[in-house]
N, C-alpha and C positions, 0 to 999 in steps of 0.2 A: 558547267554552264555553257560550254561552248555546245552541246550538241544539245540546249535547251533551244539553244537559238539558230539551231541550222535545222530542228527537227521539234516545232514544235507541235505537228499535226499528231504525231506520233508517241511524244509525251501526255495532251490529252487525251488520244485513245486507250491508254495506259490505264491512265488515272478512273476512265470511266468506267473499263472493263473490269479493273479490281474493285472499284464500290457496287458495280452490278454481282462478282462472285461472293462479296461480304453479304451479302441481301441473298442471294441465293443459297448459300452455307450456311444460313440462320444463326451468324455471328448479332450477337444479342445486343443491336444497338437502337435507338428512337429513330428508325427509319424513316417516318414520313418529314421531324423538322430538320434532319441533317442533314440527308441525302438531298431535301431540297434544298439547301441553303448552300450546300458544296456544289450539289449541280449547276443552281444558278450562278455562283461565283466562277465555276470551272468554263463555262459558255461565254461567260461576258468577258473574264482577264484572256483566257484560251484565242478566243473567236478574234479580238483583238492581235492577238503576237500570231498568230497563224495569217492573219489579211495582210498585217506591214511586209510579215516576211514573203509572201508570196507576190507585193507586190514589189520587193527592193529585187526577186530576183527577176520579174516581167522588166522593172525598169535596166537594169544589169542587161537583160536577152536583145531590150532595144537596143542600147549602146554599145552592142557588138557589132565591126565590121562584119559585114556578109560579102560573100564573094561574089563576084557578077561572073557570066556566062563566058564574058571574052575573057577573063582571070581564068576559068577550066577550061578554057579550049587549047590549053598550052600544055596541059598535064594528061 
């Protein structure tokens, strides 16, 4: 669970790349309501946990001190 939630751009692309090889290996399923129905679900919960997380870590990257110039001018 923990690397659902530190990677979940990469969990999606998982998920989509295997229902595109199941359609492409002519794995014998009702491709056009399933595929849409998981696709749509996969875009909408996905698209979702991929924005929070990317925006908990833009807000994380703000609230890091950064160092000013007269901080390296010593090093």
């Amino acid at each position: 669970m923990q690397f659902l939630k530190k990677h979940p751009a990469r969990v999606y692309a998982l998920v989509t790349a295997v229902l595109g090889l199941l359609v492409a290996y002519g794995v014998d399923v009702p491709e056009t309501p399933i595929l849409g129905v998981v696709t749509a679900a996969l875009a909408l919960i996905s698209g979702e946990v991929v924005q929070r997380a990317e925006n908990a870590k833009t807000a994380e990257a703000f609230a890091t001190p950064v160092a000013t110039h007269d901080q390296l001018d010593g090093e």
